[in-house]
The first five atom37 places (N, CA, C, CB, O) and aatype in JSON, in Angstrom:
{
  "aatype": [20, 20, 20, 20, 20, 20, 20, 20, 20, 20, 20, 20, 20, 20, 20, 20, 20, 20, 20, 20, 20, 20, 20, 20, 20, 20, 20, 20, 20, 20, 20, 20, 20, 20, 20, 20, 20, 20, 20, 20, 20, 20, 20, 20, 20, 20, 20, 20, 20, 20, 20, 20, 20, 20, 20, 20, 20, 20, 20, 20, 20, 20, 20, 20, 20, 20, 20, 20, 20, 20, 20],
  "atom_mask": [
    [1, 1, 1, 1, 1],
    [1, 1, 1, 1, 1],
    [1, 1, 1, 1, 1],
    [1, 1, 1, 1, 1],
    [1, 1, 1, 1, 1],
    [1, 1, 1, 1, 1],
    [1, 1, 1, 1, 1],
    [1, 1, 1, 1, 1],
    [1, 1, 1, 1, 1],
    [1, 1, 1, 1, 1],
    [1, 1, 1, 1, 1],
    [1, 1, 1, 1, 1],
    [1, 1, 1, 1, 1],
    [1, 1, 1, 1, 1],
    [1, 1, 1, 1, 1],
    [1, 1, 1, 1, 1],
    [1, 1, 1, 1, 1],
    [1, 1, 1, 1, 1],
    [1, 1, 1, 1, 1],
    [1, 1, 1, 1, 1],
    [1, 1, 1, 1, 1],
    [1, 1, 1, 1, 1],
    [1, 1, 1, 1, 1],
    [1, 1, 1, 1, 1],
    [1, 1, 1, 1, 1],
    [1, 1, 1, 1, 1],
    [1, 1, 1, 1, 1],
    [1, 1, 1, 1, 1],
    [1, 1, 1, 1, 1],
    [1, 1, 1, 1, 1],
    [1, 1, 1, 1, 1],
    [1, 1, 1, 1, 1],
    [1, 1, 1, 1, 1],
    [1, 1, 1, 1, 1],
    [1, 1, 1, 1, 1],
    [1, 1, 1, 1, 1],
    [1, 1, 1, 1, 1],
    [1, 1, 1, 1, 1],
    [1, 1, 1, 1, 1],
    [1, 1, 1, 1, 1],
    [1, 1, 1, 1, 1],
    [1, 1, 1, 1, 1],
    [1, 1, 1, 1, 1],
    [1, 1, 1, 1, 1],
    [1, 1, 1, 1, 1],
    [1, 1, 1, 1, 1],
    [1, 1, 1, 1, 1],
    [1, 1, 1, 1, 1],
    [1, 1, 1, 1, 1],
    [1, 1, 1, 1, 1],
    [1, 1, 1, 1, 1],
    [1, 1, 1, 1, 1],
    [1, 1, 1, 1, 1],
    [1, 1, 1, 1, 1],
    [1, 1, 1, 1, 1],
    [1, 1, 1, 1, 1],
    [1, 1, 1, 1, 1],
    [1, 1, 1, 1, 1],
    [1, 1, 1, 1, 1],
    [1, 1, 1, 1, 1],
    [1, 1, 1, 1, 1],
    [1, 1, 1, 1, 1],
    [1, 1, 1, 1, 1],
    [1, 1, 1, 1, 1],
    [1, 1, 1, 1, 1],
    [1, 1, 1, 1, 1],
    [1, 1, 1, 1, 1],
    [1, 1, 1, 1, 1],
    [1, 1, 1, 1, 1],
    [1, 1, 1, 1, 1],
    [1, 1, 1, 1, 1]
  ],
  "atom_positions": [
    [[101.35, 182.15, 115.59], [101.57, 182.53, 114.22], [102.41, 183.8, 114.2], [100.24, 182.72, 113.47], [102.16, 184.77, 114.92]],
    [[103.43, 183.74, 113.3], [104.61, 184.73, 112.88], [103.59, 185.78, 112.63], [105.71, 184.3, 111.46], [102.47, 185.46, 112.25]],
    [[104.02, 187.44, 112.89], [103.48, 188.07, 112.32], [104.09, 188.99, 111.17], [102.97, 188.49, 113.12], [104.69, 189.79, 111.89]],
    [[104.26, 189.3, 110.23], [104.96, 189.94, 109.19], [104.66, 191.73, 109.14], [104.47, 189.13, 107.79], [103.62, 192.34, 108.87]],
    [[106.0, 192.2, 109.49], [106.25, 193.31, 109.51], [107.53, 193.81, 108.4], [106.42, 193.49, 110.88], [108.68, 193.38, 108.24]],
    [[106.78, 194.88, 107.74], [107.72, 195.05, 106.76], [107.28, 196.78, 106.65], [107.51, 193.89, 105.27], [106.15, 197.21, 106.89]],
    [[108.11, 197.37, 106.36], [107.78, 199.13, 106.47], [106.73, 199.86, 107.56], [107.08, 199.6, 105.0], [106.16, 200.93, 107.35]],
    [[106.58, 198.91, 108.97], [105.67, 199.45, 109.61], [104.41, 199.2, 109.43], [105.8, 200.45, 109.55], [103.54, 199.9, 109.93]],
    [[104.13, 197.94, 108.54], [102.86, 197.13, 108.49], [103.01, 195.95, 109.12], [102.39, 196.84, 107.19], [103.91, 195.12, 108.98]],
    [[101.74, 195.92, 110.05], [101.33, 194.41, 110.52], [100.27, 193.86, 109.96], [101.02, 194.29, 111.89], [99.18, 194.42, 109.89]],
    [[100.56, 192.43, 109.43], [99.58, 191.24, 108.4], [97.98, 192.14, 109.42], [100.06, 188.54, 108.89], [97.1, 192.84, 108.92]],
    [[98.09, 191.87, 110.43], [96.06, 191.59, 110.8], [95.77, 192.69, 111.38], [95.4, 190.21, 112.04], [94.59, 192.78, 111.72]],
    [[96.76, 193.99, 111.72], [96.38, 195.72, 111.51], [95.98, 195.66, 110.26], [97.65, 196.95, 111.65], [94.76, 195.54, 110.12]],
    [[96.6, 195.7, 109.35], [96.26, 195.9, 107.66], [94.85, 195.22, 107.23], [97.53, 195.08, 106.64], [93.87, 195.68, 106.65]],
    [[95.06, 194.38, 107.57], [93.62, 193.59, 107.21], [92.44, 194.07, 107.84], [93.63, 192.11, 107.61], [91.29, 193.94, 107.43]],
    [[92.91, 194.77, 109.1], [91.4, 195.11, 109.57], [91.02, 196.59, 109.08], [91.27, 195.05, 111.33], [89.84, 196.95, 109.12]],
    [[91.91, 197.34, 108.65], [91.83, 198.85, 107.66], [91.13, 198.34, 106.49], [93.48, 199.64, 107.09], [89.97, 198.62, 106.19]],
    [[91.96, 197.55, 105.82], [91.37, 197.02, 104.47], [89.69, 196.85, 104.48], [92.07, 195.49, 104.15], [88.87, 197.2, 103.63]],
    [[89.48, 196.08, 105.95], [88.19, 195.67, 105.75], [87.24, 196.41, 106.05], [87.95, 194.7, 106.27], [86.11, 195.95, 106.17]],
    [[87.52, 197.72, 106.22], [86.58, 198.8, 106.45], [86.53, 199.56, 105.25], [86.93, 199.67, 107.61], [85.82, 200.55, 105.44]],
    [[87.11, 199.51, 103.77], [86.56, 199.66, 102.59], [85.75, 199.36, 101.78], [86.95, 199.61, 102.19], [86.07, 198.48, 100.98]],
    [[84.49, 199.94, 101.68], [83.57, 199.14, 101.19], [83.65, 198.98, 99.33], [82.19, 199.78, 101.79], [82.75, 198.65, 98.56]],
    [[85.17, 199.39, 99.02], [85.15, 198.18, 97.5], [85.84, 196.76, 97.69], [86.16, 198.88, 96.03], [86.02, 195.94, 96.8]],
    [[86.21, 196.62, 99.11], [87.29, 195.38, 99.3], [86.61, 194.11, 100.04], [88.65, 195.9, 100.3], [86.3, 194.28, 101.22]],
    [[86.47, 193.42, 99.72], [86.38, 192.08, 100.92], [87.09, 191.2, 100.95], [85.34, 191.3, 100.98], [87.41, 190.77, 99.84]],
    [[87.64, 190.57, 102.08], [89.14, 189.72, 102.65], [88.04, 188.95, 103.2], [90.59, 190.49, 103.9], [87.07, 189.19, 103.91]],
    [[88.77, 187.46, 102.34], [88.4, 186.1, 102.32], [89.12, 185.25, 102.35], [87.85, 185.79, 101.54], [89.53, 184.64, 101.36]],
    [[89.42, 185.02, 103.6], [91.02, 183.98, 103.77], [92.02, 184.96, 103.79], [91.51, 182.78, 102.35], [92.22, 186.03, 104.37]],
    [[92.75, 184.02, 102.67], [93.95, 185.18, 101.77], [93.83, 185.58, 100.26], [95.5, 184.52, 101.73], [94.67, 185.54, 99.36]],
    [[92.45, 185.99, 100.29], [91.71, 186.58, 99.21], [91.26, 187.97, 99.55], [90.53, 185.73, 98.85], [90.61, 188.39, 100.51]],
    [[91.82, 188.63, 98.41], [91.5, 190.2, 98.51], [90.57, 190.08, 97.36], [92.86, 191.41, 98.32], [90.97, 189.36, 96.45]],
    [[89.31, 190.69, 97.2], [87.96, 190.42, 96.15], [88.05, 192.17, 96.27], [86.09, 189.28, 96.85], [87.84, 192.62, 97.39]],
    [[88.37, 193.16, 95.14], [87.82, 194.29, 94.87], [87.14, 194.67, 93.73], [88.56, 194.99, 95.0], [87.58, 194.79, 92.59]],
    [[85.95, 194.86, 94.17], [84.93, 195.38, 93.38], [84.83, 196.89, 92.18], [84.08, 195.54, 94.46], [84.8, 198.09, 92.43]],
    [[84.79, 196.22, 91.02], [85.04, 197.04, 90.11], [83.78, 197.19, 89.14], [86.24, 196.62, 89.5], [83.79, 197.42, 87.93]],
    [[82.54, 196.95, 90.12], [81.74, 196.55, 88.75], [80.4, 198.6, 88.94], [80.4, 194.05, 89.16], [80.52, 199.53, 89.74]],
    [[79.91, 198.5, 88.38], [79.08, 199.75, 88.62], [78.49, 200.21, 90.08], [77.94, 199.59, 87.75], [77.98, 201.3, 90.33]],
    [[78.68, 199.06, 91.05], [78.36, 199.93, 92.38], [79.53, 200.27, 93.27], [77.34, 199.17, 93.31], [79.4, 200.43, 94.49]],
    [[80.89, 200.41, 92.51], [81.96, 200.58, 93.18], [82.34, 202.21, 94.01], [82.9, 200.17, 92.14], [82.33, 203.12, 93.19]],
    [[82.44, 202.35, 94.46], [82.49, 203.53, 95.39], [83.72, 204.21, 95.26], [82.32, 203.15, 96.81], [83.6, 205.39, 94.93]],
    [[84.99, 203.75, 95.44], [85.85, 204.2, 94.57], [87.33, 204.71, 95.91], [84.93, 205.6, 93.47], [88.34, 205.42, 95.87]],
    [[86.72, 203.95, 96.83], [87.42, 204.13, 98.35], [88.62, 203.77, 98.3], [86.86, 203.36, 99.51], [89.29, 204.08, 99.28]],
    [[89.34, 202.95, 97.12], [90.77, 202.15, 97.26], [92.31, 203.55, 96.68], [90.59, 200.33, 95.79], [92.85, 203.77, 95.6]],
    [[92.41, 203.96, 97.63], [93.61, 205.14, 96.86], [94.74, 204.51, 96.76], [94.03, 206.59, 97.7], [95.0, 203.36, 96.42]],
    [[95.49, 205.52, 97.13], [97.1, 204.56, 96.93], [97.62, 204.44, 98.33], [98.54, 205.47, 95.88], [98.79, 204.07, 98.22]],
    [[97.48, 204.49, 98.93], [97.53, 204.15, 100.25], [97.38, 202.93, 100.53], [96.75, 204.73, 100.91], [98.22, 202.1, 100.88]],
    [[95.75, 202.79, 100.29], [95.06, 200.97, 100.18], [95.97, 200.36, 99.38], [93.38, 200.65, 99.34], [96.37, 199.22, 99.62]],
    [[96.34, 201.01, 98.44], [96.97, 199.92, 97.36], [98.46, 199.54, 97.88], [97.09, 200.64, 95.65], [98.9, 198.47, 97.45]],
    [[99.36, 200.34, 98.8], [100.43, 199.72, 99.16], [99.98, 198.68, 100.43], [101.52, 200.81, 99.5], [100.71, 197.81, 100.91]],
    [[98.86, 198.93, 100.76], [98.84, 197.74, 101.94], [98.33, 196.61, 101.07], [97.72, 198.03, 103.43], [98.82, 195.57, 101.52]],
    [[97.76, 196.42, 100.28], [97.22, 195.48, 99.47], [98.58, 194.74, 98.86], [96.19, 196.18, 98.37], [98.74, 193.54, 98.62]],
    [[99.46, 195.8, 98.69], [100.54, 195.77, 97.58], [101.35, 194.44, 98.84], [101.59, 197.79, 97.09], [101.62, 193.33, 98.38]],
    [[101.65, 194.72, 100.3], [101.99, 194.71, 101.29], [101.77, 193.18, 101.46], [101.43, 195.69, 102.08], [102.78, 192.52, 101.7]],
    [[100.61, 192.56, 101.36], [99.43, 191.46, 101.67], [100.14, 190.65, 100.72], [97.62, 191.81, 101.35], [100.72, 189.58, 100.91]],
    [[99.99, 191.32, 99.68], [100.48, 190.5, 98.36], [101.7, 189.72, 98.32], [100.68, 191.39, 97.27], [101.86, 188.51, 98.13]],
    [[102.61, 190.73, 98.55], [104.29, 190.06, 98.17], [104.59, 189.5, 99.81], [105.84, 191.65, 97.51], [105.41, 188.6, 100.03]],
    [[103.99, 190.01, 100.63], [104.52, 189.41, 101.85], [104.02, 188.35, 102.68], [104.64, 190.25, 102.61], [104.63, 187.57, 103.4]],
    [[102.92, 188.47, 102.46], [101.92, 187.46, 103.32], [100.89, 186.64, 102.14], [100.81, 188.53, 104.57], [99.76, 186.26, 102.45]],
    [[101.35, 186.48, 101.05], [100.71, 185.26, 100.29], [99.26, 185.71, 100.2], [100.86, 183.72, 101.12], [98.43, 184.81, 100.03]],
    [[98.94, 186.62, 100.26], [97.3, 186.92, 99.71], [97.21, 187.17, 98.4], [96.56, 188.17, 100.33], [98.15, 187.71, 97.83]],
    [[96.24, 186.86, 97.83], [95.77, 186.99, 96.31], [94.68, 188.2, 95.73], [95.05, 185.6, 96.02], [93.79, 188.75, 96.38]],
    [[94.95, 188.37, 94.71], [93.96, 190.0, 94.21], [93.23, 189.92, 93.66], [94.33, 191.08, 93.47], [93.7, 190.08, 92.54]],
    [[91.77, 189.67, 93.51], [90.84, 189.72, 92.3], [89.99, 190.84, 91.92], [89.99, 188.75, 92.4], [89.57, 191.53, 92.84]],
    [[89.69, 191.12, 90.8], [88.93, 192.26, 90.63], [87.26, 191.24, 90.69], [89.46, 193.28, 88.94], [87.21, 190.13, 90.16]],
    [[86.17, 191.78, 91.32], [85.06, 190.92, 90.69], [84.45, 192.05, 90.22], [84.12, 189.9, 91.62], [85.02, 193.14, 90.26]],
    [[82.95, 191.85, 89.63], [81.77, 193.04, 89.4], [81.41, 193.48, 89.93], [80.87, 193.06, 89.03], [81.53, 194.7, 90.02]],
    [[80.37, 192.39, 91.01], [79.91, 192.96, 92.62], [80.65, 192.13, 93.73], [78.09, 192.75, 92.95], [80.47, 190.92, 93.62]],
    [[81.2, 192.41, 94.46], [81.31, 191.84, 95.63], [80.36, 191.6, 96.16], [81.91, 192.33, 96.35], [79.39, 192.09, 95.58]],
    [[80.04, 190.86, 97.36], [78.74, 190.65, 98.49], [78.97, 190.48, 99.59], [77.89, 189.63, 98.38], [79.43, 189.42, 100.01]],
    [[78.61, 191.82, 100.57], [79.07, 191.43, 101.62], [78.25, 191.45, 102.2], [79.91, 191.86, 102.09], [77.2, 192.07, 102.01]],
    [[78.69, 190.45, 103.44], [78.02, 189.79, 104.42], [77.58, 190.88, 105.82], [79.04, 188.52, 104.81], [76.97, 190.43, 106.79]]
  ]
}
């Protein structure tokens, strides 16, 4: 599998940063961030260009939910 590099991001480096935020959980090519009252508030702008990154380049999708659940 191709890996997509674009400004010094790699698809499954990024994903594994991402997944050490505990408002985010990556599901497939599902980004689930949690916006509901137990949100912590960990996503800056930083997160958000790799998210931003996921998005336009590698076909992942954004949802806001209430609670996430992680496993």
């Amino acid at each position: 599998m191709a890996e997509r590099k674009v400004r010094d991001y790699v698809e499954h480096e990024v994903v594994a940063q991402l997944r050490k935020k505990a408002d985010l959980d990556i599901v497939g090519k599902q980004i689930q961030e949690n916006n509901g009252p137990s949100c912590k508030g960990d996503v800056g702008i930083k997160s958000r260009g790799k998210i931003d990154f996921l998005i336009k380049y590698c076909g992942y999708t954004h949802f806001f939910v209430q609670d996430s659940k992680r496993h």
